[in-house]
Residue frames as a rotation matrix with the C-alpha (Angstrom) as fourth column:
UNK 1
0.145 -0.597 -0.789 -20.55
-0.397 -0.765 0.507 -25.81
-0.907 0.240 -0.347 -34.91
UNK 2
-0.800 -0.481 0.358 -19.98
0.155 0.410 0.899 -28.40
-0.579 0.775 -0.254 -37.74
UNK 3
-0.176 0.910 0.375 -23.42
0.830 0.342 -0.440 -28.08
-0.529 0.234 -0.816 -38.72
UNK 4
0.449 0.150 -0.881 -23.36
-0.094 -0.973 -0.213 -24.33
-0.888 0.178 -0.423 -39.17
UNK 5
-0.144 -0.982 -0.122 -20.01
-0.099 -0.108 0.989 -24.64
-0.985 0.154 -0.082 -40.63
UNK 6
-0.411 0.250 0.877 -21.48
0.738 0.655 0.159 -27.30
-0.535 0.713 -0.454 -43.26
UNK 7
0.426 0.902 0.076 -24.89
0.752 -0.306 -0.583 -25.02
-0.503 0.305 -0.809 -43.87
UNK 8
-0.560 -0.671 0.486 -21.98
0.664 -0.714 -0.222 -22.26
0.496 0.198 0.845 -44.77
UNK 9
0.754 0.602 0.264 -23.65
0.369 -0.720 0.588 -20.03
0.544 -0.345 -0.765 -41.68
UNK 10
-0.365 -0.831 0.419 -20.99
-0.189 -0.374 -0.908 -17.47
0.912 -0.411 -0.020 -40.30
UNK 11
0.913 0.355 -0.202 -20.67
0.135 0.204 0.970 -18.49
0.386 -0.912 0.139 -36.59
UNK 12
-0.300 -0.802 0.517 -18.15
-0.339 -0.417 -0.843 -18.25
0.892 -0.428 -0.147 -34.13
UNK 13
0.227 0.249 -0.941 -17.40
0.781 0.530 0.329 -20.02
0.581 -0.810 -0.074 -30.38
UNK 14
0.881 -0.119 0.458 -18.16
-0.442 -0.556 0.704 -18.00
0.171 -0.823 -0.542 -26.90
UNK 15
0.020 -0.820 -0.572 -14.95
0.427 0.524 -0.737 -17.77
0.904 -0.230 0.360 -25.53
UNK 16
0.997 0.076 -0.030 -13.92
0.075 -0.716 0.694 -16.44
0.031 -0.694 -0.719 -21.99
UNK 17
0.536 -0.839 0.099 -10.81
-0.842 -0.522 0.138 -14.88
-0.064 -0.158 -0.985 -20.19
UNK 18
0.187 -0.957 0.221 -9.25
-0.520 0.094 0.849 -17.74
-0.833 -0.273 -0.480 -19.93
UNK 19
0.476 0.127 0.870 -9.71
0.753 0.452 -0.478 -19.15
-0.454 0.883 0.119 -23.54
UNK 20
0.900 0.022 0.435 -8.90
0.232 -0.870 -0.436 -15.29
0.369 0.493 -0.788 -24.31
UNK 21
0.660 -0.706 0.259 -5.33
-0.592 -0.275 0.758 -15.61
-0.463 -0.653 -0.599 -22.19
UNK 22
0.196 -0.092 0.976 -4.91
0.203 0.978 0.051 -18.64
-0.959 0.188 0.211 -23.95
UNK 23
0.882 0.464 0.088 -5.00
0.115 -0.030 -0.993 -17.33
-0.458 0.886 -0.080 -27.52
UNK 24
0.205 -0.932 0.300 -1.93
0.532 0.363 0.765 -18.62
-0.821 0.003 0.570 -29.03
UNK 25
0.388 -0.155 0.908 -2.14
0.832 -0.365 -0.418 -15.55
0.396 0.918 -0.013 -31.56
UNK 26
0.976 0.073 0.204 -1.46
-0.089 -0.722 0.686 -13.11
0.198 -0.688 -0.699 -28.30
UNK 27
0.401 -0.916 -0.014 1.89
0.165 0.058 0.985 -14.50
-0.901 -0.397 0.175 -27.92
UNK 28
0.272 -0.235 0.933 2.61
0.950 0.220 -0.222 -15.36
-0.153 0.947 0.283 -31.46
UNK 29
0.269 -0.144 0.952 2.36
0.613 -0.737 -0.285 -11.63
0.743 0.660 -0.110 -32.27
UNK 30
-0.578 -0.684 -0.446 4.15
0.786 -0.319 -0.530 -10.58
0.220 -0.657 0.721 -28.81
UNK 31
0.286 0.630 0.722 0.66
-0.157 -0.713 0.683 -8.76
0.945 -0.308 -0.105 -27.26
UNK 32
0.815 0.282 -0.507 1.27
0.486 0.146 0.862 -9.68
0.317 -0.948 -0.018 -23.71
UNK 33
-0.167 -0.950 0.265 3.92
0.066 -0.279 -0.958 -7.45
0.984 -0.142 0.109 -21.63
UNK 34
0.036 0.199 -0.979 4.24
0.960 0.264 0.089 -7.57
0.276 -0.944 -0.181 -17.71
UNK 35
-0.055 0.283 0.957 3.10
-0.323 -0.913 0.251 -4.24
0.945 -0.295 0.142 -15.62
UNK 36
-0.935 -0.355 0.025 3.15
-0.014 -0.032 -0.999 -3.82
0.356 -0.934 0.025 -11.75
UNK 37
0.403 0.843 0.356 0.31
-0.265 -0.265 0.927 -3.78
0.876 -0.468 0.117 -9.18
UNK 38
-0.008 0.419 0.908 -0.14
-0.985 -0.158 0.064 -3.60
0.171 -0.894 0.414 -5.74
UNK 39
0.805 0.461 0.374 -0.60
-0.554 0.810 0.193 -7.39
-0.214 -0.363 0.907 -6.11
UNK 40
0.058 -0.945 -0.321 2.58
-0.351 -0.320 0.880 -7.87
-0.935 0.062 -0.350 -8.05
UNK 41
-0.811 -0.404 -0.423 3.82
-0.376 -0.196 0.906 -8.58
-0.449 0.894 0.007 -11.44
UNK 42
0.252 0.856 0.451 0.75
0.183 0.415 -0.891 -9.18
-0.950 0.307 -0.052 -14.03
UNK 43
-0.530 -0.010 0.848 0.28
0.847 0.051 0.529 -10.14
-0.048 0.999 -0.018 -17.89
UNK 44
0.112 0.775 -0.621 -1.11
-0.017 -0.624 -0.781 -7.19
-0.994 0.099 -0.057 -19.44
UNK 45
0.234 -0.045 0.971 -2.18
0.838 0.515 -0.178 -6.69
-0.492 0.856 0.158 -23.19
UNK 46
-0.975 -0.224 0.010 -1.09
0.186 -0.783 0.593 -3.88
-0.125 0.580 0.805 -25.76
UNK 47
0.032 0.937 -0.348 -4.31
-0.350 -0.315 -0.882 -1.90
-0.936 0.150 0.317 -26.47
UNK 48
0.563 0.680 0.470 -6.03
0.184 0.451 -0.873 -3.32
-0.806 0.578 0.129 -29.33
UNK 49
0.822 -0.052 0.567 -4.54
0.539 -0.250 -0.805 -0.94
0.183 0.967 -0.177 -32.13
UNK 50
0.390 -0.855 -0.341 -0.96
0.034 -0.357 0.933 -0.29
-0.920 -0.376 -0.110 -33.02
UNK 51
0.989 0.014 -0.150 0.75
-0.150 -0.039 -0.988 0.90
-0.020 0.999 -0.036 -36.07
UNK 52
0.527 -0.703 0.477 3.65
0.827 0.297 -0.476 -0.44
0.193 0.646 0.739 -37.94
UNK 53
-0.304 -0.586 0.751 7.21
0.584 -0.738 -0.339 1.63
0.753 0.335 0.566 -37.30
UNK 54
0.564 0.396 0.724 5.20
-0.443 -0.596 0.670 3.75
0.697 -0.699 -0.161 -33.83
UNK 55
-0.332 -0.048 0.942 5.63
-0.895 -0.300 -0.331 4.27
0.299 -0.953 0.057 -30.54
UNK 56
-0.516 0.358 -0.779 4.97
0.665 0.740 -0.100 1.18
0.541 -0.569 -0.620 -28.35
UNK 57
0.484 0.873 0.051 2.10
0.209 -0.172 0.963 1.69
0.850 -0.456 -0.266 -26.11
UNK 58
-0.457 -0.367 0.810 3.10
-0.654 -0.479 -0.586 3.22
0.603 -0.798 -0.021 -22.61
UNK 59
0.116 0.541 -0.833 2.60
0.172 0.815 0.553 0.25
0.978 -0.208 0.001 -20.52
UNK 60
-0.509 -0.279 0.815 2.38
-0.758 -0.303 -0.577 1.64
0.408 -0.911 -0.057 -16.36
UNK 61
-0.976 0.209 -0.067 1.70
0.204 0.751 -0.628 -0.17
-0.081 -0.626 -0.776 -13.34
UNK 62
0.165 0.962 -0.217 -1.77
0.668 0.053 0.742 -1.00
0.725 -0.267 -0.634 -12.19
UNK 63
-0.704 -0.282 0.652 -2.01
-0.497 -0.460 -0.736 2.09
0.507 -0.842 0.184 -9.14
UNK 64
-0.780 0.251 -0.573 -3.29
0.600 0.560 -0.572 1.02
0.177 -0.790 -0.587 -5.87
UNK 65
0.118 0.978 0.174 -6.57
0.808 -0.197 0.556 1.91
0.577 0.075 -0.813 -4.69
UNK 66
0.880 0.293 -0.373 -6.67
0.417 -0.852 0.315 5.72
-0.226 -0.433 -0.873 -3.81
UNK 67
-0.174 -0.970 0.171 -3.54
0.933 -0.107 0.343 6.20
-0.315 0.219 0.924 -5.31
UNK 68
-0.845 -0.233 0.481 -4.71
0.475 -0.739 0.477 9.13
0.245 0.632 0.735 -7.58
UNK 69
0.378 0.913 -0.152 -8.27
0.918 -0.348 0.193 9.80
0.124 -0.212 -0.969 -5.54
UNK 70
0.229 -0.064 -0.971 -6.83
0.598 -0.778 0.192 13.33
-0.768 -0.624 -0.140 -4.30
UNK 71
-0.907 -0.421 0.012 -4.99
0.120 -0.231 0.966 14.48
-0.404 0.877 0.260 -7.57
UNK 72
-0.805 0.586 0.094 -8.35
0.425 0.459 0.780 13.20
0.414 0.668 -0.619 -9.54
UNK 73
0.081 0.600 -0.796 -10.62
0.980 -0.194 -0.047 14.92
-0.183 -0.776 -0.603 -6.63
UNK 74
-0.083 -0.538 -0.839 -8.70
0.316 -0.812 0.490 18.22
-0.945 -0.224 0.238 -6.88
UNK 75
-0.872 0.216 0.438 -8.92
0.416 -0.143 0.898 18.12
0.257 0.966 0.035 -11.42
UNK 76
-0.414 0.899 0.140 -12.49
0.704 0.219 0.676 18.17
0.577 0.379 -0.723 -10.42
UNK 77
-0.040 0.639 0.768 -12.63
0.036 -0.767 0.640 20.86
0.999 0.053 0.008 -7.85
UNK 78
0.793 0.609 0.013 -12.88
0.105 -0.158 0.982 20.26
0.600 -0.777 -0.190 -4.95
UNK 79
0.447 -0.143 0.883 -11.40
-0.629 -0.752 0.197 21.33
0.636 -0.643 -0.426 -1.74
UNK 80
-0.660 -0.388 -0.644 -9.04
0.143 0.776 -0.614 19.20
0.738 -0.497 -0.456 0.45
UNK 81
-0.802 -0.064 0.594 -11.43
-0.597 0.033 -0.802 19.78
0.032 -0.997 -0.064 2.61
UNK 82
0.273 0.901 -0.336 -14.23
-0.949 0.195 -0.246 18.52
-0.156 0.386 0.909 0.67
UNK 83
0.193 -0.265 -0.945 -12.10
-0.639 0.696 -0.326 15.69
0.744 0.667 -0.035 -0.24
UNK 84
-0.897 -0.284 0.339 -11.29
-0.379 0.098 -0.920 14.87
0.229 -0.954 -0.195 3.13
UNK 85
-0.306 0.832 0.462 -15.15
-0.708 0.127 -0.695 14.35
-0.637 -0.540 0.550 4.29
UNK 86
0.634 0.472 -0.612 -15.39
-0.772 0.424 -0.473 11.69
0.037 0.773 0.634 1.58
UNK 87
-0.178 -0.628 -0.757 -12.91
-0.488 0.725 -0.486 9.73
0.854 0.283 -0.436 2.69
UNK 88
-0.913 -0.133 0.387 -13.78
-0.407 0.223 -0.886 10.01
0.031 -0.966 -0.258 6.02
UNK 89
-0.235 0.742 -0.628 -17.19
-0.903 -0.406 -0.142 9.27
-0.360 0.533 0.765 4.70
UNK 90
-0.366 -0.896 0.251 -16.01
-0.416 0.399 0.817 6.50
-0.832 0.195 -0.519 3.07
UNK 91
0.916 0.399 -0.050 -17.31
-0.122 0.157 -0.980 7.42
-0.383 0.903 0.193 -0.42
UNK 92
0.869 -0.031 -0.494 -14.03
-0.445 0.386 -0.808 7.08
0.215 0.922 0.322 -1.23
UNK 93
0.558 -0.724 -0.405 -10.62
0.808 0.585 0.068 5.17
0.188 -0.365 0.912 -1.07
C-alpha cells in the first residue's frame, strides 16, 4: 500500500463485514440503529442515501421465514390452494 501510495496510484484496502461493522465513520455519523428478528435484537444500517432535514428511513424488524410467503404468494396470483401444495411441497417456507 505504501508503495502505491508513494507511486501516487489510487488504491484502496479489501475490507470485509467485520472491518465494515467496525468503521468508526458508521457510528461517528449515527448509521447503525437496532431492528428485531426472529433471532433478536440486531445492528442494522440506514440505507446508503439520506437527505438533510427528511424523513428517517423506516427501520422494521427482520420477518421470520414465511412470514409474508402467503400475502407475497397471493400479490402474485395464486390460489390458497396453489399456495398450499408448495408448502406442502416444500418449495416454500
Amino acid at each position: 500500500m505504501a508503495r502505491l501510495e508513494e507511486a501516487g496510484i489510487a488504491c484502496a484496502r479489501l475490507r470485509d463485514v467485520h472491518d465494515l461493522a467496525e468503521q468508526p465513520q458508521l457510528a461517528a455519523r449515527e448509521r447503525w440503529r437496532r431492528v428485531g428478528s426472529p433471532a433478536g435484537p440486531l445492528r442494522a444500517l440506514l440505507p446508503p442515501l439520506t437527505l438533510p432535514g427528511g424523513e428517517e428511513a423506516r427501520m422494521g424488524g427482520v420477518p421470520a421465514l414465511g412470514q409474508h410467503t402467503g400475502a407475497l404468494l397471493r400479490a402474485a396470483g395464486m390460489t390458497d390452494g396453489e399456495s398450499a401444495a408448495l408448502r406442502r411441497d416444500g418449495a416454500v417456507a
